[in-house]
N, C-alpha and C positions, 0 to 999 in steps of 0.2 A: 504494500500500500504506500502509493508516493506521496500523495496528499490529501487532503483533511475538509473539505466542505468551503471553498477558498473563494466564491464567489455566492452574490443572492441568490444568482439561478439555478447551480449547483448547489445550494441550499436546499431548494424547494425540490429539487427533482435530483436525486441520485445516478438517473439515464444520463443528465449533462456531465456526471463526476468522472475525470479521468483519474484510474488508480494508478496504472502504470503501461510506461511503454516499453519495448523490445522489438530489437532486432535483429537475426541471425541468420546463420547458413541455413537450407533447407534439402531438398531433393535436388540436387544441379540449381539450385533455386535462391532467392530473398524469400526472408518469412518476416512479417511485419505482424505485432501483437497490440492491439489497442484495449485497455481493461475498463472498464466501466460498472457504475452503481453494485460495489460491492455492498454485501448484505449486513459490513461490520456497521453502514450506517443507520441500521434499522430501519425507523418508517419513513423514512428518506428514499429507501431501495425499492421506488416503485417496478412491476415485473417488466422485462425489457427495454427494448429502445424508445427514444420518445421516438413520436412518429412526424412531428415539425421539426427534426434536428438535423444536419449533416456529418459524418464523422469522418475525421479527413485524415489521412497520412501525408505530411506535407515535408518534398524530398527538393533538399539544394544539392549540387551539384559541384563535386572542386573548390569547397569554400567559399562557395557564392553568397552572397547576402542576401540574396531571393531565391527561394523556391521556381523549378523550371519544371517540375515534374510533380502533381497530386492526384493521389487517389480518394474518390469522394463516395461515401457508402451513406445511403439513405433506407429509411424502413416505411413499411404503410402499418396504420392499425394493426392490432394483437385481432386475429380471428376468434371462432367460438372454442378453439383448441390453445390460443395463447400463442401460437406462432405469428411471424409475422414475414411478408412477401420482402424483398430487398433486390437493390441495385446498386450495382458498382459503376463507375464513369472514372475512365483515365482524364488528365487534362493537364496539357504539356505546353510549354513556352510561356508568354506571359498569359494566358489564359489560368494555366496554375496557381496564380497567386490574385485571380477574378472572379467574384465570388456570382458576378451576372452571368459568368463564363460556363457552358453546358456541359461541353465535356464530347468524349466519346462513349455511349453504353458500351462495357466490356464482360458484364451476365447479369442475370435474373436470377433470383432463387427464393430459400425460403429458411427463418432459420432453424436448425436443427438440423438440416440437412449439407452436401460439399455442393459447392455451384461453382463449374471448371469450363474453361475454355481454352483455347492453347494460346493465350495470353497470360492466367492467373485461376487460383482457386483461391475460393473464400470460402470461411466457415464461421458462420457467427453464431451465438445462445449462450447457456449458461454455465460455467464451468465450477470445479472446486478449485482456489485458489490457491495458488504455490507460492505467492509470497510468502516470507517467516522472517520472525524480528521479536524479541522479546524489547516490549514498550515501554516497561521499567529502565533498560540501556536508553534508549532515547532520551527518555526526561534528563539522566544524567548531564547529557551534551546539550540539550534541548538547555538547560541552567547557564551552564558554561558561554553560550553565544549568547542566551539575553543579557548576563550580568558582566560580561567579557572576565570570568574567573577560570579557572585551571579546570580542567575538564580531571574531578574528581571519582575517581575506579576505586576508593579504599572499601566501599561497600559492593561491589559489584562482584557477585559469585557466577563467572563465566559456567561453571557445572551445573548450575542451578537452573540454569538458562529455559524458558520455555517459549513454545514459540505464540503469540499471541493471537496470530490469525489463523492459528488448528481449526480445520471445522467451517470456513468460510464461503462463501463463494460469491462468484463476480459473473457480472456479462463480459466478453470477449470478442473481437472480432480478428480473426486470423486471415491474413492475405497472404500468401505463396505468391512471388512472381518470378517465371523462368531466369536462367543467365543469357538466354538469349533476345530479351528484351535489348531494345538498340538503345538504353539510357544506362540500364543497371545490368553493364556485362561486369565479369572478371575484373579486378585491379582498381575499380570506379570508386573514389570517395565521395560519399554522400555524408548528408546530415539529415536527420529525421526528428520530428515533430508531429506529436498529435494532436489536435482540436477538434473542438465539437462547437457549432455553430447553429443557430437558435433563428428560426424565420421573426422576421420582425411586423407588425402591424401596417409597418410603411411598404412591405413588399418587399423589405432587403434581409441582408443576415447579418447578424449580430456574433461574433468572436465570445463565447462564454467560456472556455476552461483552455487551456492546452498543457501539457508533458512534452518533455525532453528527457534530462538527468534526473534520475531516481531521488527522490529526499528529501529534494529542493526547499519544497514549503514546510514539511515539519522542521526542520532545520532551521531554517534560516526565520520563517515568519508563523510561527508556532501559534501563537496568541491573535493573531488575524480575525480576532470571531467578528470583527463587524464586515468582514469580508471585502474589504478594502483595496487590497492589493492590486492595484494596474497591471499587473504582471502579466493577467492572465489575458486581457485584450490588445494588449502589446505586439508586434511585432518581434520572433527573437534579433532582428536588426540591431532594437533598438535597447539590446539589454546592457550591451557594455557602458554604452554610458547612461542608463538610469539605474541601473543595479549592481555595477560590479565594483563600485566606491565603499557601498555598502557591506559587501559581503568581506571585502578585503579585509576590510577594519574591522568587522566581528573575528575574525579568521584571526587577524592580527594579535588582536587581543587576548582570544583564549591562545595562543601557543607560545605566548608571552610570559601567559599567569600559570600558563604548565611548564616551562621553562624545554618544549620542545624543538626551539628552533632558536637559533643565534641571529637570526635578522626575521625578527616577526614581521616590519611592514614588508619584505620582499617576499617572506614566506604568503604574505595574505592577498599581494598582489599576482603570487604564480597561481595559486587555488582559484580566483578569482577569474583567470586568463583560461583556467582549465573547463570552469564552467558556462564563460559566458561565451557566446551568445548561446542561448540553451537551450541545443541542438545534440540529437546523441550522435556520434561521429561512428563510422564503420566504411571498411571497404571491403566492397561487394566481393565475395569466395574464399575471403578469408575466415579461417576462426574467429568465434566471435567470444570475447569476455571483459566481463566491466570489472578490473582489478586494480587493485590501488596502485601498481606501477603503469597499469596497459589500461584505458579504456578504447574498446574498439567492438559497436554495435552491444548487446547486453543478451542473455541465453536467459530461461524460464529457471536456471539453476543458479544463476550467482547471485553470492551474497553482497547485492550491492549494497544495504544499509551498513553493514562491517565497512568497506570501501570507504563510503561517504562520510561514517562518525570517523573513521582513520584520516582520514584525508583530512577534514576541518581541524582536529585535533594536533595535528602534526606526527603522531606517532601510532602504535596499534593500539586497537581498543578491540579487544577480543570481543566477539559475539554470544562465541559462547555454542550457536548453531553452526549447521553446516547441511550442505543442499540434500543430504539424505534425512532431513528431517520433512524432506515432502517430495521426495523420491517416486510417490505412488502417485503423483499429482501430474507428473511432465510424462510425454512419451515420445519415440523416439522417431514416429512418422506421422504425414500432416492426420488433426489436424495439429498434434503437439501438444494440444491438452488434454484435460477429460472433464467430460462432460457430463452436467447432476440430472 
């Protein structure tokens, strides 16, 4: 779970919440993972998709500042069985980044079921969650970056560790796209981003949540309940210079007051550089893994909250878990989850 109820509209509707994104190798393939309205939010977790929303995979290209490549997944009404019909639209060049912009239809389907074409396969419904994070470590750090104090582990029983989202489950949407797509072959670095986007009254759409880096908002904007955060309507363009001042100098501070770095502001300025603009970074057929030396794309198995509290802190902050603790949740062929 990356974050926490961080806007009104993802307030009132769990369908707009993004929990987490992912990226990785696949069959010869990209596999792109979008999580939504998990059920830790309770009566927030209305049952699927909204059906006025869009939910987008938005892919830059060689460190570009703009997205050249999106993929745009829409639902209709829940039937008398709770499924609902769905479409995907590729939409390339500046179109990608147009929200008037249609697209190309690239299938139809339904969800619960794979809808494949020799473009892409998609599978979207409800899965059991494989995130794990024991939420008593968080608060720990969660401390440390609001009050800039040492990020303090003398209570912290890594053996004791449980994982806080056992038992969970989340909506998903899972896209497969060949290596023989003429954007995302072999060698290609991208950046990926997800957003869910909300029709508006005027006939337009409205930007309500988006995901990159795992953690982001417990992290850094923990206490956000008035929901406040611009962030999430933001372009990631535009994160370096309205957020990475911010984050440096929280960074700064706790590795300062834990005494894990000998130049905290250059330490809080490289953390800083690592997260913004806040896009997960991967290239296309490589291994994918989000580790505290390497992030490159993110697997259903890494422990990126370990990563993320390590990385802010300047030093390791055991977890305490480890990806077999929901080993029976990932599988190893599309659609790569499992499904409740």
């Amino acid at each position: 779970m990356s974050h926490h109820l961080d806007t009104p509209e993802a307030a009132r509707s769990g369908q707009l919440f993004l929990d987490d994104l992912y990226v990785f190798p696949g069959e010869d393939s990209t596999v792109f993972v979008m999580d939504v309205n998990s059920d830790v939010t309770g009566a927030r977790a209305e049952p699927g998709f909204h059906p006025e929303a869009r939910y987008e995979f938005r892919i830059h290209v060689d460190g570009a500042d703009a997205e050249t490549l999106t993929y745009r997944i829409a639902f209709d009404p829940p039937d008398a069985d709770g499924r609902q019909a769905l479409r995907l639209h590729a939409l390339t060049g500046a179109d990608a980044r147009d929200d008037a912009a249609t697209g190309d239809l690239v299938l139809e389907g339904r969800t619960g079921d794979t809808a494949g074409t020799a473009g892409a396969r998609l599978w979207a419904g409800r899965i059991a969650d494989s995130f794990y994070i024991d939420l008593s470590l968080l608060a720990v750090v969660n401390a440390a970056v609001a009050n800039g104090t040492a990020v303090d582990l003398s209570r912290w029983d890594p053996a004791a560790a449980t994982n806080s989202f056992a038992g969970t489950t989340v909506q998903t949407i899972v896209l497969e796209v060949p290596h023989r797509h003429p954007v995302l072959r072999p060698g290609t670095r991208i950046g990926v981003w997800a957003t869910t986007r909300l029709a508006t009254d005027a006939g337009g759409w409205r930007q309500v949540n988006r995901a990159g880096h795992p953690m982001m908002w417990p992290i850094f904007w923990p206490t956000d309940t008035d929901f406040a955060n611009p962030a999430n309507t933001r372009h990631p363009s535009e994160d370096v210079a309205a957020d990475a001042p911010y984050v440096a100098g929280r960074v700064a501070a706790v590795v300062a007051a834990t005494g894990s770095s000998g130049e905290p502001e250059a330490y809080g300025d490289l953390v800083a550089g690592e997260l913004f603009p806040d896009v997960l970074t991967y290239t296309v057929g490589t291994p994918a893994t989000y580790g505290f030396a390497t992030r490159n794309g993110r697997t259903l198995a890494d422990n990126a909250p370990e990563v993320m509290l390590s990385l802010v802190a300047g030093t390791a902050v055991p977890a305490g878990l480890t990806a077999a603790v929901a080993a029976d949740l990932r599988r190893p062929e599309f659609p790569y989850v499992v499904p409740v």
